[in-house]
ChimeraX commands (.cxc) that place a marker at each C-alpha (Angstrom):
marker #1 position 15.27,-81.74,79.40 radius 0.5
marker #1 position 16.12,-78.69,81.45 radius 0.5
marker #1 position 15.47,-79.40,85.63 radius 0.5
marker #1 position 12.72,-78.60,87.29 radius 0.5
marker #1 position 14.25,-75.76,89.43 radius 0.5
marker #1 position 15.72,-73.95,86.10 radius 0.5
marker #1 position 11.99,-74.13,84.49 radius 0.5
marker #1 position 10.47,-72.53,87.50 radius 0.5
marker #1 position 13.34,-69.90,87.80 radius 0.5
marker #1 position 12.48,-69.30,83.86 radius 0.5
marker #1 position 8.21,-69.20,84.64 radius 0.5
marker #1 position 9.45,-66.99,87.53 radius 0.5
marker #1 position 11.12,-64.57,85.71 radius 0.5
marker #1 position 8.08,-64.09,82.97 radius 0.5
marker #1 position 5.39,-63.68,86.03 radius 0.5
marker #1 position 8.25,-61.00,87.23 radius 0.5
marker #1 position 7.63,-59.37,84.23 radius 0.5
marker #1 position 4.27,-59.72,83.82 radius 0.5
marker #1 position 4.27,-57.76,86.98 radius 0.5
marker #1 position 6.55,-54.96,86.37 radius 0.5
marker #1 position 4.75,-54.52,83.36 radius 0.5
marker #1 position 0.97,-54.39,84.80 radius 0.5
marker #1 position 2.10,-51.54,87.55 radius 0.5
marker #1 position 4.07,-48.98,85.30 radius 0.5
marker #1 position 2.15,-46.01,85.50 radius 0.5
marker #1 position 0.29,-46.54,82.19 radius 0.5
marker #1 position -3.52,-45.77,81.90 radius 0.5
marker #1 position -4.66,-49.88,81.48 radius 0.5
marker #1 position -8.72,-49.22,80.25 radius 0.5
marker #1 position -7.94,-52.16,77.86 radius 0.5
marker #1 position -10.00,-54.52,79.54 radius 0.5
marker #1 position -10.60,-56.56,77.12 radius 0.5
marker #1 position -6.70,-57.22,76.23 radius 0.5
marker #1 position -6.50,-58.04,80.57 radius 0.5
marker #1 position -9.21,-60.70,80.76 radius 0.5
marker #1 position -7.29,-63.41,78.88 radius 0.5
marker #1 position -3.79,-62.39,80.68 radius 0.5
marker #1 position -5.58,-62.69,84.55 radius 0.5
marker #1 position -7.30,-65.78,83.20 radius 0.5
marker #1 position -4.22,-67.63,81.81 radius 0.5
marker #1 position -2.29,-66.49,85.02 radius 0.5
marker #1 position -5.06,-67.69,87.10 radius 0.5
marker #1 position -5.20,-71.09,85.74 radius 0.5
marker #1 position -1.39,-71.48,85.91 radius 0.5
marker #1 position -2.33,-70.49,89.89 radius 0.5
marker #1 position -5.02,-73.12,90.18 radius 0.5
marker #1 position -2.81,-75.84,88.41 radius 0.5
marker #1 position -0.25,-75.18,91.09 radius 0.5
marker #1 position -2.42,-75.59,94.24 radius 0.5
marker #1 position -3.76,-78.29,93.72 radius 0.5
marker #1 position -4.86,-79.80,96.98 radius 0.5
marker #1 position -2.80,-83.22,95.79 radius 0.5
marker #1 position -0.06,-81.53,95.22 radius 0.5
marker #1 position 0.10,-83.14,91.49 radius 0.5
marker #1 position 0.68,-80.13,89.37 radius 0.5
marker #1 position 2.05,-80.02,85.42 radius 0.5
marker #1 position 4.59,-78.14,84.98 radius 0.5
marker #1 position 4.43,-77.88,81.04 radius 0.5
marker #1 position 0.41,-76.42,81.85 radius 0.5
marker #1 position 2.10,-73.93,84.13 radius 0.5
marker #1 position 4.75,-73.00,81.57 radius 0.5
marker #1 position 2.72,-72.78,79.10 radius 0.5
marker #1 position -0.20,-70.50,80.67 radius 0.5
marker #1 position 2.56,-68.43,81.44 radius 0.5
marker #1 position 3.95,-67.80,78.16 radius 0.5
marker #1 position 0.54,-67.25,76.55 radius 0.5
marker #1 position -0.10,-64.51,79.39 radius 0.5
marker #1 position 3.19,-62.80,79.02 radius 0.5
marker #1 position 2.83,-62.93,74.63 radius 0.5
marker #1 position -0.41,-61.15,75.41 radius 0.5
marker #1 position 0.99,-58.48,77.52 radius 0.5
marker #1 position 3.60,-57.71,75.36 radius 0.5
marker #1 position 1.94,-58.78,71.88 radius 0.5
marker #1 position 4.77,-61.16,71.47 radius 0.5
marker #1 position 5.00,-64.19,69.78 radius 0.5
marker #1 position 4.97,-67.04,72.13 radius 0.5
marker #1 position 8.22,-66.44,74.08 radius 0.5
marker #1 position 10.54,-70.10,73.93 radius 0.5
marker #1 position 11.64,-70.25,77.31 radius 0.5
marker #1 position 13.54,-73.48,77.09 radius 0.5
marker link #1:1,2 radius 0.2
marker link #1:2,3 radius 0.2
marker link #1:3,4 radius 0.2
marker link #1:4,5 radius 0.2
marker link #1:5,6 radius 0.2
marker link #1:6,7 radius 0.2
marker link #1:7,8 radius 0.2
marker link #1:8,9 radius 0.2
marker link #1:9,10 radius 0.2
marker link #1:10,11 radius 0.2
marker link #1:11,12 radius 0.2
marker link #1:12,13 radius 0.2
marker link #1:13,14 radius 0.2
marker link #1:14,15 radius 0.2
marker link #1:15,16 radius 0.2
marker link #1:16,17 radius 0.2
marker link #1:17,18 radius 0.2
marker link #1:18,19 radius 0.2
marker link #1:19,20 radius 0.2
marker link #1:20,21 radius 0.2
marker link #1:21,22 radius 0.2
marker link #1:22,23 radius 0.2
marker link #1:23,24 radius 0.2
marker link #1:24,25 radius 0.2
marker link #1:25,26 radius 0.2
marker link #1:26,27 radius 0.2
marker link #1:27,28 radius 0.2
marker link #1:28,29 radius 0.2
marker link #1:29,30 radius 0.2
marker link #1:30,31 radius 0.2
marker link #1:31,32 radius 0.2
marker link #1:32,33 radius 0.2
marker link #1:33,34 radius 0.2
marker link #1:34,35 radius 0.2
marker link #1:35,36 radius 0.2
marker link #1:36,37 radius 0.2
marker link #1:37,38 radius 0.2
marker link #1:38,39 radius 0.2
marker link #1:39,40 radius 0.2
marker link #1:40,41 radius 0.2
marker link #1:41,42 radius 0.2
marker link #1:42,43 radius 0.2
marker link #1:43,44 radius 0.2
marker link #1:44,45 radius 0.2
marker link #1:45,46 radius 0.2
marker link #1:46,47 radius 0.2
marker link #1:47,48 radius 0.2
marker link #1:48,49 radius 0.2
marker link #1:49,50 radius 0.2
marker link #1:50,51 radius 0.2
marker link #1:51,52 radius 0.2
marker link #1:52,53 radius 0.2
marker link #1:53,54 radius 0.2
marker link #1:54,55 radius 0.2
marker link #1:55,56 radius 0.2
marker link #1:56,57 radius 0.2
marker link #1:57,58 radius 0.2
marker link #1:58,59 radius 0.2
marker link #1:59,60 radius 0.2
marker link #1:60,61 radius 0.2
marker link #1:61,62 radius 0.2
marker link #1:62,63 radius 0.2
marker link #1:63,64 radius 0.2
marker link #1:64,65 radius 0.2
marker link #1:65,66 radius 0.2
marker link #1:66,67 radius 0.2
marker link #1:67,68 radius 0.2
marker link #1:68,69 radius 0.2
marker link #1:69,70 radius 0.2
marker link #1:70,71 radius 0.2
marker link #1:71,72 radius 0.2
marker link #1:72,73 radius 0.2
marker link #1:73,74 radius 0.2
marker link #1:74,75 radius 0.2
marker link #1:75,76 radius 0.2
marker link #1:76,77 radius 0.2
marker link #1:77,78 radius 0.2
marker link #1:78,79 radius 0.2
marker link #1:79,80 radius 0.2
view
């Protein structure tokens, strides 16, 4: 299994593009396509502040990956 600092760059780099993509200058009245994104993105967000500091970094991953596949109508991207 890959370490924990490589799976984070990897989770980093998809929220990077996540980003990118959500501020091009593109007219975004697809609300209904942005509700599931901002909702998988914000649980990813919630799993890692957790006030114990226990987080799971497979949720994290993979509420990532869902929110970038629905961005970009991918396929669930294998970031491993």
């Amino acid at each position: 299994m890959q370490s924990e600092k490589l799976r984070l760059r990897k989770i980093q780099r998809l929220a990077y593009e996540i980003m990118d993509e959500m501020h091009k200058e593109k007219h975004r009245t697809e609300m209904h396509k942005l509700i599931p994104i901002i909702d998988n993105l914000s649980r990813a967000i919630g799993d890692l502040t957790d006030s114990v500091g226990k987080y799971s970094l497979d949720y994290v991953e993979e509420k990532v990956k869902n929110a970038h596949a629905l961005l970009f109508n991918k396929e669930k991207v294998d970031i491993y």
